[in-house]
C-alpha positions in Angstrom: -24.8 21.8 0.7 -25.1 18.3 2.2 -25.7 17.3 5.4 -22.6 15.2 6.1 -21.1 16.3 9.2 -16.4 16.5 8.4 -15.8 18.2 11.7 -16.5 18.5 15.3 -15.5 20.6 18.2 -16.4 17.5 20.4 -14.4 14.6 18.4 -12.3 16.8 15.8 -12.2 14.9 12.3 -14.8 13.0 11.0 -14.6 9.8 8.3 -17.1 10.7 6.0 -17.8 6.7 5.1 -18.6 5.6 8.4 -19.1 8.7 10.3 -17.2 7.9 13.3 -13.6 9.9 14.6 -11.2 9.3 12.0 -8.4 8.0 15.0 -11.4 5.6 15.3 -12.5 4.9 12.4 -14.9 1.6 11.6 -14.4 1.4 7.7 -10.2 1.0 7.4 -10.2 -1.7 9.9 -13.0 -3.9 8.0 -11.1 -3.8 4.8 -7.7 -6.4 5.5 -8.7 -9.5 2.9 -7.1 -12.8 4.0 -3.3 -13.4 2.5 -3.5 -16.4 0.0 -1.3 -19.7 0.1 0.4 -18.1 -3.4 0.6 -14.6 -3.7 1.0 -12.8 -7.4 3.3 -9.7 -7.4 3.2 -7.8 -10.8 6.1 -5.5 -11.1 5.8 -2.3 -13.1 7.9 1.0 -13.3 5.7 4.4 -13.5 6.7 7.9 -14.1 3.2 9.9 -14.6 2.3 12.3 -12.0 5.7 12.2 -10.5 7.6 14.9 -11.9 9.7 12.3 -14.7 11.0 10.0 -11.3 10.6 6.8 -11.3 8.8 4.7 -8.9 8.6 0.4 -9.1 5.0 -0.4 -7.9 4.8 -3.8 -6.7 1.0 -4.5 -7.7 -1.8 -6.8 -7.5 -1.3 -7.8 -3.4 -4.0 -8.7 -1.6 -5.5 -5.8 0.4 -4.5 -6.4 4.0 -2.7 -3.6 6.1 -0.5 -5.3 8.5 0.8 -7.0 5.6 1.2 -4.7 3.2 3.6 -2.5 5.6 5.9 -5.6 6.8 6.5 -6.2 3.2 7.0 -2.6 2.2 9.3 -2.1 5.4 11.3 -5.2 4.5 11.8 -4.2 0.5 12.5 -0.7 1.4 15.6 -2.1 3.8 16.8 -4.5 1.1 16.6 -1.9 -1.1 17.9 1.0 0.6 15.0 2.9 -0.7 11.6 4.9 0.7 8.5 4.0 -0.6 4.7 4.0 0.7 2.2 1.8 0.9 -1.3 1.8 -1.4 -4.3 0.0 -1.4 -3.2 -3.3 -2.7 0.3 -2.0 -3.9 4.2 -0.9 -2.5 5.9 1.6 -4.0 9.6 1.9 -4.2 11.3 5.2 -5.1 13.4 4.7 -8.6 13.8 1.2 -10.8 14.6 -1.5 -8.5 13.1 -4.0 -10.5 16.2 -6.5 -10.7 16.9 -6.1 -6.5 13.0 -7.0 -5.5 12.2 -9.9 -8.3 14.5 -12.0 -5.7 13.7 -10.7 -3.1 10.1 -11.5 -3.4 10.7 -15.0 -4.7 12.6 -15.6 -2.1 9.1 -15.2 0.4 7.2 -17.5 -2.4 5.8 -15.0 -4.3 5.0 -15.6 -8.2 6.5 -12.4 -10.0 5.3 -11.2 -13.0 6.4 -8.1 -15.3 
């Protein structure tokens, strides 16, 4: 049994990286990387782990939060789609491969796959 304190009646849950309240946590706002000039967008489809749907990943973005969500909430509206947001990747529900390739060249993004 460690020592690492998860909960407290005081502050509720605790991040178990930094230590501090996870509504106030230290480590997820330290990790946003600067956004490069020219950003590289791979496209991929995957289907493992997901019950044989289909999901487009738009991969290799650089790791920064605010970003990441205005580009996932703009493809999921052009797309008429959900999706979520991952460390350095969106994901799109289904193949919409063909719709986002333009869209994302469109914002000066080099696509690949």
């Amino acid at each position: 049994m460690s020592g690492r304190v998860v909960w407290s009646s005081g502050q509720g849950r605790i991040c178990p990286t930094c230590g501090w309240p996870a509504n106030d946590c230290r480590c997820s706002k330290s990790l946003d990387e600067p956004v490069p000039a020219k950003v590289t967008a791979k496209l991929r489809i995957e289907k493992k782990g997901r019950g044989g749907k289909s999901v487009t990943v738009i991969d290799a973005l650089p790791d920064n939060g605010p970003f990441l969500e205005e580009l996932a909430k703009a493809m999921k509206k052009a797309c008429a789609v959900g999706g979520t947001v991952r460390p350095g990747a969106v994901e799109l529900a289904g193949d919409v491969r063909e719709r986002v390739r333009p869209l994302l060249a469109a914002r000066g993004f080099v696509v690949k796959g």
